[in-house]
MIMARKOL-373235 format. One record per residue (C-alpha): residue number from 1; x, y, z. Coordinates in nm, 3 decimals, always signed. Layout:
// MIMARKOL-373235
marvo: NUM; xx: X; yy: Y; zz: Z
...
//
This chain:
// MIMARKOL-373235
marvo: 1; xx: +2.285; yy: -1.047; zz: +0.038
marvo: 2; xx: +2.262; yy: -0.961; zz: +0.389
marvo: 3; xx: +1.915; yy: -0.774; zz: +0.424
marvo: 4; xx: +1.687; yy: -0.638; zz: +0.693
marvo: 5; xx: +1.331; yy: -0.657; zz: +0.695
marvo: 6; xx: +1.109; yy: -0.476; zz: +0.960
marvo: 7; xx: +0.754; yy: -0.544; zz: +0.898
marvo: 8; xx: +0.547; yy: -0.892; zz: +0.867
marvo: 9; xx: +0.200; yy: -0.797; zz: +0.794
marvo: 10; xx: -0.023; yy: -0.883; zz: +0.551
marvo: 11; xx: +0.237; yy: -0.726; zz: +0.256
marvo: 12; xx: +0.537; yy: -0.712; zz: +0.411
marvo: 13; xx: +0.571; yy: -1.120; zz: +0.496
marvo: 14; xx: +0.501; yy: -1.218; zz: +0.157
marvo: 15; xx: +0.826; yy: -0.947; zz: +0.066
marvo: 16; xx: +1.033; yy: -1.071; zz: +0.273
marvo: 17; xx: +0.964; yy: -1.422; zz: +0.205
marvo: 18; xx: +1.011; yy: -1.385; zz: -0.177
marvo: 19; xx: +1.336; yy: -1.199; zz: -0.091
marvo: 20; xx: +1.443; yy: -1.504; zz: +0.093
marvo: 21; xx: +1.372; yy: -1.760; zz: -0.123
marvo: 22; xx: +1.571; yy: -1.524; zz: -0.378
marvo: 23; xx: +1.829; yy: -1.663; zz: -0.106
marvo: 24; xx: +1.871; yy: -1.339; zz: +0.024
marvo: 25; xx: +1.957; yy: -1.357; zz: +0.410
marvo: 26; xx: +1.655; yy: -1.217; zz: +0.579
marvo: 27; xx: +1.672; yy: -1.085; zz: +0.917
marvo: 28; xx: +1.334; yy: -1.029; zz: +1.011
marvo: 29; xx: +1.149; yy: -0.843; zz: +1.286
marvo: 30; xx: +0.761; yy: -0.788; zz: +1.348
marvo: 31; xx: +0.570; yy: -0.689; zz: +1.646
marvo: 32; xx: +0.481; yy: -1.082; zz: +1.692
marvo: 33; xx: +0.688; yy: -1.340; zz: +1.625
marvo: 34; xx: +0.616; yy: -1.484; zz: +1.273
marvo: 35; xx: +0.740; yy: -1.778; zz: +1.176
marvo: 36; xx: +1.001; yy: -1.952; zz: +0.874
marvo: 37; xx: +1.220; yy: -1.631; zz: +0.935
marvo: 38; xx: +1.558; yy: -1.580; zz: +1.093
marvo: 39; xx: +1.326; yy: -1.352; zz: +1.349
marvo: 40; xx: +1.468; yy: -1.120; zz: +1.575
marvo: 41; xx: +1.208; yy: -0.966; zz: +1.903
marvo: 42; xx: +1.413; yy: -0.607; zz: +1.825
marvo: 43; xx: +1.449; yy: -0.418; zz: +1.577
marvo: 44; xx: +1.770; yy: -0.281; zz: +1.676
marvo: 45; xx: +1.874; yy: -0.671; zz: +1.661
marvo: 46; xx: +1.782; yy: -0.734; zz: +1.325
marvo: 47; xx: +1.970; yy: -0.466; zz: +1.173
marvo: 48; xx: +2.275; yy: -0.524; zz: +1.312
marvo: 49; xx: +2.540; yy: -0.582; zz: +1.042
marvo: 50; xx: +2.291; yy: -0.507; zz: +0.731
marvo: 51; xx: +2.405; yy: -0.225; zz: +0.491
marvo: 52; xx: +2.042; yy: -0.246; zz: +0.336
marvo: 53; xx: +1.684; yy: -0.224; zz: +0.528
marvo: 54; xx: +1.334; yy: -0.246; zz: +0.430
marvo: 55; xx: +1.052; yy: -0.172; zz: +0.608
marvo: 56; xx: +0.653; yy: -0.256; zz: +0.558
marvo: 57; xx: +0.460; yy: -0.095; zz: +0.792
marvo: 58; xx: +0.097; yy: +0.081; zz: +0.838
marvo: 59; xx: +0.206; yy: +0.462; zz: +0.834
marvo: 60; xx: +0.356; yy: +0.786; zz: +0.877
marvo: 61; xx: +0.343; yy: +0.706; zz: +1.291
marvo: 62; xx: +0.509; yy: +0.353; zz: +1.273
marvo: 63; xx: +0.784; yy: +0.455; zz: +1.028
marvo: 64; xx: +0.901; yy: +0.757; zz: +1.262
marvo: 65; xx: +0.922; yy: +0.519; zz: +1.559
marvo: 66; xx: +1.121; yy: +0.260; zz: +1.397
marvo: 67; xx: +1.353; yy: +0.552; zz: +1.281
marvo: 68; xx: +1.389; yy: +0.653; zz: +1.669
marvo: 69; xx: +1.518; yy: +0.286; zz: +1.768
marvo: 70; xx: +1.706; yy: +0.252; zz: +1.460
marvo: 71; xx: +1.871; yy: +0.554; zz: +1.429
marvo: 72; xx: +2.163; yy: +0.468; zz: +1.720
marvo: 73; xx: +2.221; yy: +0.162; zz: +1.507
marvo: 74; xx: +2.257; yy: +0.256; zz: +1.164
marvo: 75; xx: +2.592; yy: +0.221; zz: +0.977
marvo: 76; xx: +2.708; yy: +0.490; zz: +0.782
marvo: 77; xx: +2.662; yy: +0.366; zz: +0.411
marvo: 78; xx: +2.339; yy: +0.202; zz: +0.495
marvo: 79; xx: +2.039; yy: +0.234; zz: +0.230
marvo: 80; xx: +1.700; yy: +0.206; zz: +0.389
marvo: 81; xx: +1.398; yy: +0.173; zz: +0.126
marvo: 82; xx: +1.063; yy: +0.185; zz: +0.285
marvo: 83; xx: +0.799; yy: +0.017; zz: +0.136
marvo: 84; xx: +0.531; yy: +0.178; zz: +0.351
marvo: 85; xx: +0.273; yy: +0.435; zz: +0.289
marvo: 86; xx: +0.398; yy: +0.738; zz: +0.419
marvo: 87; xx: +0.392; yy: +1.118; zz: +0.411
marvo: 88; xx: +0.585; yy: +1.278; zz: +0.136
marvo: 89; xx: +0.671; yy: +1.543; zz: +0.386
marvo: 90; xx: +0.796; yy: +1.294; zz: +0.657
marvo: 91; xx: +0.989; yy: +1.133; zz: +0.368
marvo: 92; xx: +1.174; yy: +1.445; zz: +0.318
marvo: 93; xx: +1.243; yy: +1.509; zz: +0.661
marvo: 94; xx: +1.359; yy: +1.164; zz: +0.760
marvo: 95; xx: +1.633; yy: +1.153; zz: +0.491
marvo: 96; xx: +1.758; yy: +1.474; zz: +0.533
marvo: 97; xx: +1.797; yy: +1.358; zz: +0.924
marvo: 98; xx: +1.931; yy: +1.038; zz: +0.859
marvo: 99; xx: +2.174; yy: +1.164; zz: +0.591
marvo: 100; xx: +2.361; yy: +1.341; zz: +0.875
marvo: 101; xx: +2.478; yy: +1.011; zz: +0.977
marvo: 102; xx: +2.521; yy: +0.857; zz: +0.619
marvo: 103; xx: +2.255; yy: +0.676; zz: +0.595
marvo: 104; xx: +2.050; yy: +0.698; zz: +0.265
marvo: 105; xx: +1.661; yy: +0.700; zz: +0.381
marvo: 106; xx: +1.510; yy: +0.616; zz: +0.043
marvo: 107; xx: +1.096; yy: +0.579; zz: -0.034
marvo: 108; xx: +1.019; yy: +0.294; zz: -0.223
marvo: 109; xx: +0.602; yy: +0.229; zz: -0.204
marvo: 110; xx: +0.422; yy: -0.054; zz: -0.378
marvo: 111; xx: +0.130; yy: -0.085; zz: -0.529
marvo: 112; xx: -0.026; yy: -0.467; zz: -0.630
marvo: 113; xx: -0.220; yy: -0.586; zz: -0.301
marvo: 114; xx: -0.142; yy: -0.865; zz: -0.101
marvo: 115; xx: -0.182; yy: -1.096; zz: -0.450
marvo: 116; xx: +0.117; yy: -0.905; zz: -0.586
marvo: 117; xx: +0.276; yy: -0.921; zz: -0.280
marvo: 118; xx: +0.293; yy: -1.287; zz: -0.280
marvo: 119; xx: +0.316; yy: -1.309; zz: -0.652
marvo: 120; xx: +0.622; yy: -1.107; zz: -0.667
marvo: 121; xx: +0.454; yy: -0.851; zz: -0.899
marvo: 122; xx: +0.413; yy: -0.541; zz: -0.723
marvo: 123; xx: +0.460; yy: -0.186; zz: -0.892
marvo: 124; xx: +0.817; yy: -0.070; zz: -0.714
marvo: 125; xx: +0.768; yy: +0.325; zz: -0.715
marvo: 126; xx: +1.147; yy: +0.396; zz: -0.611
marvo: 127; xx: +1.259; yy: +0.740; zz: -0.524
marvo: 128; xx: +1.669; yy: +0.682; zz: -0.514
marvo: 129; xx: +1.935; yy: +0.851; zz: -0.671
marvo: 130; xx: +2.022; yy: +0.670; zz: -1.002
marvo: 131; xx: +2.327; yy: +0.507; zz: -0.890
marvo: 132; xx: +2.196; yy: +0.336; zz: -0.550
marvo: 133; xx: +1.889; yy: +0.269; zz: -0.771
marvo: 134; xx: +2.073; yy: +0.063; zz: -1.024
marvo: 135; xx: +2.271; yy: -0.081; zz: -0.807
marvo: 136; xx: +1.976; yy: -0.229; zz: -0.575
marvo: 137; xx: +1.754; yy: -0.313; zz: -0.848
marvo: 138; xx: +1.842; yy: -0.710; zz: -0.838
marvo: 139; xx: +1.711; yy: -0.728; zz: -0.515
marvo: 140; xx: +1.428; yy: -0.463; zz: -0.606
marvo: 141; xx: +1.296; yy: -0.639; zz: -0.825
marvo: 142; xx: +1.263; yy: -1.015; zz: -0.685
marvo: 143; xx: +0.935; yy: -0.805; zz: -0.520
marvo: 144; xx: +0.821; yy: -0.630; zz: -0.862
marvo: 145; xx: +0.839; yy: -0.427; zz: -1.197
marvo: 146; xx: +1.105; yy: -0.137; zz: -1.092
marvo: 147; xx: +1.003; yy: +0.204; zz: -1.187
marvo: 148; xx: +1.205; yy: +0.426; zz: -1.088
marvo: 149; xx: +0.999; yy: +0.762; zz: -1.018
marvo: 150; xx: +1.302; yy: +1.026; zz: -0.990
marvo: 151; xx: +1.590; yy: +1.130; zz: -0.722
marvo: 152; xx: +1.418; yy: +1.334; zz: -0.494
marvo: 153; xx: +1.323; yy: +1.177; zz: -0.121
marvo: 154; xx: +0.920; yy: +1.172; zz: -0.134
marvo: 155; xx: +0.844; yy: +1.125; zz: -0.511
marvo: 156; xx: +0.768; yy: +0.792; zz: -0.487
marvo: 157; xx: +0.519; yy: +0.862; zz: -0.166
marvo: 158; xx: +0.399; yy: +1.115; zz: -0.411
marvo: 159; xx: +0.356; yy: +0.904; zz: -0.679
marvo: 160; xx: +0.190; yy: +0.641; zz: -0.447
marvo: 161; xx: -0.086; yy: +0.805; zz: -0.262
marvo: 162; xx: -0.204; yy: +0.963; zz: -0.633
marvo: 163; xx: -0.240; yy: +0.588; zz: -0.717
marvo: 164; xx: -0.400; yy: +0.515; zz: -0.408
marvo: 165; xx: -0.664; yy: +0.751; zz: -0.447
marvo: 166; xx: -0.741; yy: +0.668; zz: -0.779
marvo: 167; xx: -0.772; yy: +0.323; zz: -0.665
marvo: 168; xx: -1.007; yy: +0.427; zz: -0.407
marvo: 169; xx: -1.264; yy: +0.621; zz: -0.641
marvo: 170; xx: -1.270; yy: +0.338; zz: -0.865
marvo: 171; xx: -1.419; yy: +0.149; zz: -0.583
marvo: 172; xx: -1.685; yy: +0.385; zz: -0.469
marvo: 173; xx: -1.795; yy: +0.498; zz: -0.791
marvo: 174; xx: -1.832; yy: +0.114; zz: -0.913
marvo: 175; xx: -2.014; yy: +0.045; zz: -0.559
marvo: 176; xx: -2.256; yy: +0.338; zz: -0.631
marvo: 177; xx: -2.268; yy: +0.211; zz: -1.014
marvo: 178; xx: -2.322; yy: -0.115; zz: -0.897
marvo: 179; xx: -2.561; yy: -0.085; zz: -0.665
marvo: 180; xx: -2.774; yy: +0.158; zz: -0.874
marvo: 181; xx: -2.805; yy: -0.113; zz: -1.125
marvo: 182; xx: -2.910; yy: -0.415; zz: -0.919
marvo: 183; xx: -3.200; yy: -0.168; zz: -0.777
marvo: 184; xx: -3.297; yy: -0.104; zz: -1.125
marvo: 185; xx: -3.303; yy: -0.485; zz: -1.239
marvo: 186; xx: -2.984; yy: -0.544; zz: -1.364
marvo: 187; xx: -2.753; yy: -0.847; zz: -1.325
marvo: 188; xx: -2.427; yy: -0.783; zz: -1.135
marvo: 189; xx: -2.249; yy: -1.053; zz: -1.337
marvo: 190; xx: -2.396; yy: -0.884; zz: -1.677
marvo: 191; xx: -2.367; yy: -0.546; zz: -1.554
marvo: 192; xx: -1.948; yy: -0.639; zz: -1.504
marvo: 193; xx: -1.879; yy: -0.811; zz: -1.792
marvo: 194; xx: -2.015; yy: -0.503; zz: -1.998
marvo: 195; xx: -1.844; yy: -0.248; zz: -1.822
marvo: 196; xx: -1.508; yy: -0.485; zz: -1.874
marvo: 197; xx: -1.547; yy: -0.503; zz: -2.200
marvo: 198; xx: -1.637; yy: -0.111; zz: -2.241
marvo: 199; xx: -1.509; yy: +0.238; zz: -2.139
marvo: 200; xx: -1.599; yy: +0.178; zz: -1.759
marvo: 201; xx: -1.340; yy: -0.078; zz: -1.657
marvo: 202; xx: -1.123; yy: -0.038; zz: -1.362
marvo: 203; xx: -0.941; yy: -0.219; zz: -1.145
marvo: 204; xx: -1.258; yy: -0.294; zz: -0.921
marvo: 205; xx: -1.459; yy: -0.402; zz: -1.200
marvo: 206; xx: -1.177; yy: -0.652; zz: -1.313
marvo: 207; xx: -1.154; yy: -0.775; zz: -0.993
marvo: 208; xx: -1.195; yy: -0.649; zz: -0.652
marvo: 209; xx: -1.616; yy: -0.689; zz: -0.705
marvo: 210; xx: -1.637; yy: -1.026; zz: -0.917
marvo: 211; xx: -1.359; yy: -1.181; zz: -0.723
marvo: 212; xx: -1.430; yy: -1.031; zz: -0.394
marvo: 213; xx: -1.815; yy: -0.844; zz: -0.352
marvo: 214; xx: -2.048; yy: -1.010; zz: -0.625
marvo: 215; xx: -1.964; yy: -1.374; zz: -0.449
marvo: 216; xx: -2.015; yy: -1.171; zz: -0.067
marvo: 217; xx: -1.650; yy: -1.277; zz: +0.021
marvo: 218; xx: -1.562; yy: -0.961; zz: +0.114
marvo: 219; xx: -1.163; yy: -1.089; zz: +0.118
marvo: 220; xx: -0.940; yy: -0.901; zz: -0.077
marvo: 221; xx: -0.736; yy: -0.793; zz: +0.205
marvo: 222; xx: -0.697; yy: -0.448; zz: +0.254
marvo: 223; xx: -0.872; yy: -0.268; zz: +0.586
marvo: 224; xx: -1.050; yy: +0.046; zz: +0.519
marvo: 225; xx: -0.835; yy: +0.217; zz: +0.760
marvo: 226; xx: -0.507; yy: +0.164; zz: +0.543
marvo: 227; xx: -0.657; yy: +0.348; zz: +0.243
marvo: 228; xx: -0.860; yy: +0.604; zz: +0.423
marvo: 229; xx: -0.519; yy: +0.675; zz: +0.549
marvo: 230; xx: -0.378; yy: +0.680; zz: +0.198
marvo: 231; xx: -0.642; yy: +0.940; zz: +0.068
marvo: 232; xx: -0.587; yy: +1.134; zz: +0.365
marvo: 233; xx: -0.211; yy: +1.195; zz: +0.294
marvo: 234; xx: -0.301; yy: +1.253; zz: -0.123
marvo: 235; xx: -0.521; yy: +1.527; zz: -0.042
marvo: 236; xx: -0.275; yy: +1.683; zz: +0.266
marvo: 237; xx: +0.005; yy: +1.694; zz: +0.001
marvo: 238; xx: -0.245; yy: +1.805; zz: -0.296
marvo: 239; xx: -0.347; yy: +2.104; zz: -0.014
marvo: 240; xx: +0.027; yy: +2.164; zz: +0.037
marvo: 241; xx: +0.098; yy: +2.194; zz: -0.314
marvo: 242; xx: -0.222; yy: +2.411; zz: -0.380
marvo: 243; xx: -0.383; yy: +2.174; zz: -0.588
marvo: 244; xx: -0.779; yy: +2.156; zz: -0.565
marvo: 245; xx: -0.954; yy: +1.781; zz: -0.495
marvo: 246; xx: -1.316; yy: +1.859; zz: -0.521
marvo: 247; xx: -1.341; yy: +1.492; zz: -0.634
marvo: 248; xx: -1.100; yy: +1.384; zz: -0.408
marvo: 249; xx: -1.255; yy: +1.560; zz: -0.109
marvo: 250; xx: -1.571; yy: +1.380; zz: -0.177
marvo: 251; xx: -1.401; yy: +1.025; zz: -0.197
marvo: 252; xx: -1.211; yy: +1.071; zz: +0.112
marvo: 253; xx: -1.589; yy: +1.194; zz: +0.286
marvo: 254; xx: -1.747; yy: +0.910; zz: +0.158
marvo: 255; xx: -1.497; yy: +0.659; zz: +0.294
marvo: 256; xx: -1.521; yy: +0.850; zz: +0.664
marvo: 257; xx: -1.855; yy: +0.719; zz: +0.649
marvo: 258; xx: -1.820; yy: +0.320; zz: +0.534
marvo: 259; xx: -1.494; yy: +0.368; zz: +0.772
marvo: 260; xx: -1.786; yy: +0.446; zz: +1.103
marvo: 261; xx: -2.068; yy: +0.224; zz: +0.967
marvo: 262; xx: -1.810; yy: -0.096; zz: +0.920
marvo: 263; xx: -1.513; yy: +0.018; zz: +1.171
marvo: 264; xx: -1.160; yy: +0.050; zz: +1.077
marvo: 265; xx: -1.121; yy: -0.298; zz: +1.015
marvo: 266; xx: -1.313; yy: -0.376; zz: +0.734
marvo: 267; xx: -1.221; yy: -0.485; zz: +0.465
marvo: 268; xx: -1.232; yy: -0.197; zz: +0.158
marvo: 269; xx: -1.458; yy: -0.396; zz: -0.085
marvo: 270; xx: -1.689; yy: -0.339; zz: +0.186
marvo: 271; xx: -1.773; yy: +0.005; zz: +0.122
marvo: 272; xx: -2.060; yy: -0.106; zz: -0.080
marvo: 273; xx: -2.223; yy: -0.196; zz: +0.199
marvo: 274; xx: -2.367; yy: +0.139; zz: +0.330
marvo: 275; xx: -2.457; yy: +0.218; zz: +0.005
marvo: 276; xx: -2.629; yy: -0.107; zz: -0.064
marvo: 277; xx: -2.817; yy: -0.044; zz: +0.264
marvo: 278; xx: -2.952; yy: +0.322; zz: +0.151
marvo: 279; xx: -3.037; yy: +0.160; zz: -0.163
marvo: 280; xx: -3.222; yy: -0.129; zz: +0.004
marvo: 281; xx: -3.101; yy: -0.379; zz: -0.243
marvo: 282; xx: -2.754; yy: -0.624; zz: -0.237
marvo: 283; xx: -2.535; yy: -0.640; zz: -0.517
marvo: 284; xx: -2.492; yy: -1.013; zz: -0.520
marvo: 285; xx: -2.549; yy: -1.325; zz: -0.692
marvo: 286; xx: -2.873; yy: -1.384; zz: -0.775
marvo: 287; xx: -2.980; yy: -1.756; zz: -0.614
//
């Protein structure tokens, strides 16, 4: 199949490279040119003759201004599924824009990290009516398990950023955890392998900490602007909907503060570090 793919980074190259060696066509485009793609320097370029589009990039901002150069391009009968982060909100808004021209704007977010990026694993949270859905889920799922979240445009977004922040308290509160067991004596290693094998376990416990902070690596990928952003857009569409965060709201504050301490670019098993520093103690292997 004849595909475009707008977005290189960290997750979106490993996509589109499993989609090629699916032997999909690929017809890439990133902001730099990246290569072992059929790379294209615009956009516009790359989409020219596709009838389906992906797109892996930062945010809200990025998608809207990819829609703006695509838009005089599209071909009616065209299904776009980003893969992006984005506002459930600007999800809405884009497909009910784009569907004046006949193109089917469709949100499709993943969840994995760049391991299940490159593995080909990622959770596929796609928002689609059923029959484009079915149709497309061959090529779906070269990149992942398919789950297919409802028919409504922003569902999956939805879906996504509720993940997100759940992913993003289980890192605090095991970097508070953490730390508040090293300063009372306790082995990091120990102090893991009995929360893993207990009621505690999360996904930073299983493996962003022992793979990533207990060895000081500090590598698994993911800047804490990225999921700052995430939380950001949970809690604007939690606000919208009139749900309460109290919990939430004091994750997201929490991460403002690792996000000035570290900058923007650090990566998010990081955020132990201001804490470790209050603390006065480092929650790694003991020499």
């Amino acid at each position: 199949m004849r595909l475009a793919f707008i977005g290189l980074g960290t997750m979106g190259g490993h996509m589109a490279a499993n989609l090629q060696r699916a032997g999909h066509e690929v017809r890439a485009h990133d902001l730099r040119r990246v290569e072992g793609f059929n790379w294209f320097a615009a956009a516009p370029d790359a989409v020219q003759g596709c009838e389906l589009l992906f797109t892996s990039v930062p945010g809200p901002d990025e998608v809207d201004a990819v829609a703006a150069k695509l838009k005089p391009v599209l071909r009616s009968g065209a299904a776009w599924f980003d893969l992006s982060t984005n506002s459930p909100s600007r999800v809405r808004r884009l497909h009910g824009d784009l569907a004046k021209q006949g193109v089917q704007f469709l949100d499709a977010p993943v969840s994995g990290g760049p391991t299940g990026a490159e593995k080909g694993t990622l959770a596929m949270m796609i928002a689609a009516p059923r029959a484009i859905a079915d149709e497309l889920r061959p090529v779906i799922e070269v990149l992942g398990k398919f789950f297919h979240i409802g028919e409504e445009p922003g569902l999956g977004q939805t879906m996504k950023v509720i993940n997100n922040l759940m992913s993003a308290t289980a890192q605090l509160i095991t970097a508070e955890a953490m730390v508040m067991g090293v300063k009372a004596g306790l082995d990091p290693t120990t102090m893991l392998s009995v929360i893993n094998a207990g009621s505690g376990r999360n996904t930073a416990s299983e493996d962003k900490f022992p793979r990533c902070v207990v060895p000081r690596r500090f590598d698994f990928g993911f800047p804490t602007a990225l999921l700052y952003k995430d939380v950001k857009l949970c809690l604007d569409e939690a606000e919208a909907l009139g749900v309460p965060m109290v919990v939430g709201n004091a994750v997201r504050q929490l991460m403002s503060i690792g996000k000035a301490a570290m900058g923007p670019g650090a990566d998010i098993t990081e955020f132990v570090k201001p804490i470790e520093q209050w603390a006065g103690v480092e929650v790694g292997k003991k020499a």
